[in-house]
N, C-alpha and C positions, 0 to 999 in steps of 0.2 A: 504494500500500500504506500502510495507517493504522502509525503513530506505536507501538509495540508498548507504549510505558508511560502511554500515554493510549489507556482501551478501557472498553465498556459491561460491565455484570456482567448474566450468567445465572443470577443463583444466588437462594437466597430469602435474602439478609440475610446479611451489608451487602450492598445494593443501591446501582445508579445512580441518584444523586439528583439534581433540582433545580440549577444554580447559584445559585440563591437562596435555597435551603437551606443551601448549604454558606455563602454571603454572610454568614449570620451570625451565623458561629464566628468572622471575623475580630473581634470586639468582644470584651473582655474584660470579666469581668462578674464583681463583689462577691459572696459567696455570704452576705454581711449586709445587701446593699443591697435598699432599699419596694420598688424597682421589680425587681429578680433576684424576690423574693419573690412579688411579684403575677404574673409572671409562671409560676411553678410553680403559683400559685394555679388560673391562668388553663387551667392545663395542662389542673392534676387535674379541674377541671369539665367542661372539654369532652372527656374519654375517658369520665366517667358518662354525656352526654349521646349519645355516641356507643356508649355500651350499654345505653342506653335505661333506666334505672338512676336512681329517686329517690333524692336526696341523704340524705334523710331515713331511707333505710334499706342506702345501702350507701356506700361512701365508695374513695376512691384514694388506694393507696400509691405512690410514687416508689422505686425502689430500684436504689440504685450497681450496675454490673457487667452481664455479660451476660442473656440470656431463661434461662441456669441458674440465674442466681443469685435469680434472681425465685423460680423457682421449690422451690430449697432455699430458700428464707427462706421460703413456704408450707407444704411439709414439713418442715422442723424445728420451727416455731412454732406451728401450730395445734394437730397433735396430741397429747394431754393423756396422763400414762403408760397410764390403762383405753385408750386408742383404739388401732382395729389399721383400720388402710388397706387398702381393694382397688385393685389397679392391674388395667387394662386395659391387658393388652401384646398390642399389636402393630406394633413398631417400636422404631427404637434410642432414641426419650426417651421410653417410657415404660420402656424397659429401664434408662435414664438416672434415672428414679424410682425405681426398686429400687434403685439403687446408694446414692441418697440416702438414702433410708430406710433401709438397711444399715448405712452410715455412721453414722447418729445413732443409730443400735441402737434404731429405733421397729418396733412389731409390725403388720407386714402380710401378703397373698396377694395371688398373682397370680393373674387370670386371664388364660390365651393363649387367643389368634386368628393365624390363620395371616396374615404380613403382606402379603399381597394382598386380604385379606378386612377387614371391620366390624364389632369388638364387637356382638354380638348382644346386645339387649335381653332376650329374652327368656331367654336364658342367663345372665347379669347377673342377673334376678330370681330365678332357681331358685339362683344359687350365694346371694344375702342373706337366700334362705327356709331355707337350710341351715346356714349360718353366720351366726350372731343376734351373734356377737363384731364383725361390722365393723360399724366406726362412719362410715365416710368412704368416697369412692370421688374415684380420680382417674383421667385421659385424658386424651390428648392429642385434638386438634381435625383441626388439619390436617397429620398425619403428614409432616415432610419428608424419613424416611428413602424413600418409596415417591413421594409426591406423595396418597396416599389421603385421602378430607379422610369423617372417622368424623362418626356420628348422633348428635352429642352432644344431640339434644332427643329422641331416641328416649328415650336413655339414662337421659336426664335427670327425665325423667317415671319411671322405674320408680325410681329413685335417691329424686325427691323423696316417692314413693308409699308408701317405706318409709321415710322420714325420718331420713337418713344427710345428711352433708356431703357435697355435689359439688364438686369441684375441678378444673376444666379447665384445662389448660395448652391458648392458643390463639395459642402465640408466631406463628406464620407466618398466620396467618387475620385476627385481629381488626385492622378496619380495610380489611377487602379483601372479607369475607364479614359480612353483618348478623347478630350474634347480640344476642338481644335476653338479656340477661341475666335478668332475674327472671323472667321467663316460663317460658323452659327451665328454672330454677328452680337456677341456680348460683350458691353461696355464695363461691368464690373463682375467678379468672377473671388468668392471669396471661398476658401480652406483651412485645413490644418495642419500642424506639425504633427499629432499625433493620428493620424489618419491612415492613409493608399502609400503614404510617402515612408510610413514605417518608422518617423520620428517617436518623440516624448510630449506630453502636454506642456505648453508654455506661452506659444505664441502660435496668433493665427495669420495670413498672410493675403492678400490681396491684386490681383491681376486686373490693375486699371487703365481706361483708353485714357490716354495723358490727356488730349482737347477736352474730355470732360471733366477727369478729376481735376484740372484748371480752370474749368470754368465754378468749380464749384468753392473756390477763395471767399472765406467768410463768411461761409452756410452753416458750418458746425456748429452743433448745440453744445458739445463738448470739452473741455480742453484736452484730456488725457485721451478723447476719441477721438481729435481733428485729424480727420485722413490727407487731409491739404497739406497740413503741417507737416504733418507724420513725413509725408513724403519729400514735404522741399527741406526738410535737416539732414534726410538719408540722401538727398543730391547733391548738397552744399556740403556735407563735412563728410562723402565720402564710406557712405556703410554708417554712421553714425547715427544710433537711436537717438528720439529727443527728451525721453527716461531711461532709465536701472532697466537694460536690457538683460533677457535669462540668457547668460552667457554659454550657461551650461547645455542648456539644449538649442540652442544653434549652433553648437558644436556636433552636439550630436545628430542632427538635424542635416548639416553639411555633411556627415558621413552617413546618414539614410540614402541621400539623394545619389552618392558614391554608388551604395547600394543597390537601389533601385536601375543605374545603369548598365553594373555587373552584370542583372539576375537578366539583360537582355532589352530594358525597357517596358513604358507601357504594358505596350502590346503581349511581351511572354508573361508581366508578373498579372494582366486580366487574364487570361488565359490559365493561369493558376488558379486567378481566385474563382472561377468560372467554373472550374472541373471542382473544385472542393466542395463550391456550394449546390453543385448537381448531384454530387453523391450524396454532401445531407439531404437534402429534399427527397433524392428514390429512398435512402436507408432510413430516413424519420418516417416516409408514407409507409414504407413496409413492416414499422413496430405501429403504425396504430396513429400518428400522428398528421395532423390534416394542416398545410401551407394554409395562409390566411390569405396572399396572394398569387394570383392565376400565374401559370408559368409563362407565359406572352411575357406580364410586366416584371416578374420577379430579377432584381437586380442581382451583383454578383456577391452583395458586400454583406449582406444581413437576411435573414428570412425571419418570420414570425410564424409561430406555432400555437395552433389552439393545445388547448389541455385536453388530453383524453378523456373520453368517459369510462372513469375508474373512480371508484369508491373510494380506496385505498388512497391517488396520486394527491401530493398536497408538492407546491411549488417547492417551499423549504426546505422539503425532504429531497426533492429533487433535486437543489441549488447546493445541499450538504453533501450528498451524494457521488455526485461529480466531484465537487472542489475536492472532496477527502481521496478520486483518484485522477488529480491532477488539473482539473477544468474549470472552470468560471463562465457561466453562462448568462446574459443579462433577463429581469424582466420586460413583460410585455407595458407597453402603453397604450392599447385601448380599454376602451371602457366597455363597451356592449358586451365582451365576453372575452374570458379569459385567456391571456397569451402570454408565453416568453418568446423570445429571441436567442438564434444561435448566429453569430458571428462568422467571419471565415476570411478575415484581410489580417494581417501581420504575418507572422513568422508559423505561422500554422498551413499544411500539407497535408496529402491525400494521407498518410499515416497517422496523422493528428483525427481524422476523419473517420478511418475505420475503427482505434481504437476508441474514439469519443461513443458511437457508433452498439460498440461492445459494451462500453457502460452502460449507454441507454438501456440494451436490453438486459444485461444482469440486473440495474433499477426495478424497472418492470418486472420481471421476472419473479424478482424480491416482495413489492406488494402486492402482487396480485396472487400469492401463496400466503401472505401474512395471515 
């Protein structure tokens, strides 16, 4: 029986990482020092380059704190007092978008989708043919309340066809799925360190069209959230944050991204996460367990699993269960009926799979003899 405070994570972020990722945060590092600097340099270039993304017309922000806080410091900052935002809700961050937008008392709508389903495009287009007030439109990418992974180039194309700001939030995707940024035709594009990229939690980071996030000078409701700023300190001094940057996981963070080019790019490590999360799906249907969403939409990063009907199953026992031989799996977040979540992005493999796989069913096994 495995070690109960040494175990792999299920979940999408924080992930199990690398030990040579984690290798070096042991270094302590100057948040003044050429080489801390070139090194954030080094960051911001290679996540343009990894969203395919000319320098010359879009540029990266670094920003302290979790994949929310990436993305309040894109809704507080960009929109200007005329602007009013469409959210595409369906799931809890984009619901986590309206709350923000609430908060800074900026003027938007939502549109709902039911969260098993995919903002419709063409429904999208009929609500901006009706409503000439929104200026922007935001969504999420790869839904982690469900595992849904949404058309954001479907979208994207009717968004840019009407000449509105696009704003994806693609915390759990980018890095695991290739989205080619100016193509799908989005102007802000926000993630995480501890994500597809196979970092640590610390900071979240930002793929902005420069002509906009300059136009947006003095929009922020913020100080510590000003994306404007944020970004003209990191162009004036150089890599330099404009606070107490985590030194330590942008260290490790520049050696995820080392990583992630090894393992072949993109493309081989979705193709990883791809195959793993099709074997949980056939090996969780074949103990009894039913996907909450259709395989059309299901993404590659996350699935959600209803609860068996079992007398005996109670989550905790389940959640103890696993963790005592090795695993950490996240709960669910819907309401109407009960679900967790199995994970399959970090440093987890088709053998991470099968034996996750073999727990389940010795669990099972277990109370339904109890």
């Amino acid at each position: 029986m495995q070690d109960p405070n040494t175990y792999k994570l299920l979940t999408p972020g924080p992930l199990t990482t690398s030990l040579t990722v984690r290798t070096e945060m042991l270094v302590d590092r100057c948040t003044w020092d050429k080489d801390y600097k070139d090194m954030t340099q080094e960051v911001r270039s290679s996540l343009l380059e990894l969203a395919h993304a000319d320098p010359k017309e879009y540029t990266t922000v670094l920003m302290q704190g979790s994949g929310t806080f990436g993305v309040e410091s894109v809704l507080s900052s960009i929109p200007g007092e005329n602007d009013c935002v469409l959210v595409l809700v369906n799931g809890a961050y984009t619901e986590r978008m309206c709350q923000i937008l609430t908060y800074h008392r900026i003027h938007f709508k939502r549109l709902d989708f039911a969260w098993d389903s995919i903002p419709d495009a063409k429904e999208v287009e009929e609500f901006l043919k009706v409503n000439p007030d929104v200026t922007m439109v935001a969504m999420v990418h790869s839904e982690t309340t469900t595992g849904i992974l949404n058309d954001i180039a479907a979208v994207g194309a009717v968004v840019k066809a009407a000449g509105k700001t696009f704003i994806v939030d693609a915390m759990s995707s980018f890095g695991g799925v290739d989205i080619n940024v100016p193509e799908i035709g989005i102007d802000f594009l926000v993630s995480s360190a501890n994500k597809c990229i196979q970092g640590v939690p610390g900071f979240s980071f930002i793929i902005a069209r420069i002509e906009k996030l300059m136009a947006s000078k003095g929009n922020a409701r913020s100080l510590s959230l000003d994306l404007y700023d944020q970004w003209r300190v990191m162009e004036k001094d150089g890599g330099k944050w404009r606070f107490t940057s985590p030194t330590h996981v942008v260290a490790a963070f520049h050696r995820a991204i080392s990583e992630l080019k090894e393992e072949g790019g993109i493309a081989v490590r979705n193709a990883r996460y791809a195959k793993c999360n099709q074997m949980l799906r056939d090996g969780m249907k074949e103990l009894g367990f039913e996907a909450y969403i259709d395989a059309s939409h299901q993404g590659p990063i996350i699935t959600t699993f209803f609860y068996p009907e079992n007398a005996n199953f109670t989550f905790a026992g389940m959640y103890d269960y696993l963790k005592t031989h090795g695993y950490v799996i996240y709960p669910g977040k819907l309401t109407e009926r009960d679900t967790f979540r199995l994970g399959n992005i970090g440093e987890i493999y088709e053998s991470d799979v099968e034996r996750v796989l073999a727990i389940f069913k010795d669990y099972l096994n277990e109370v339904n003899h109890a």
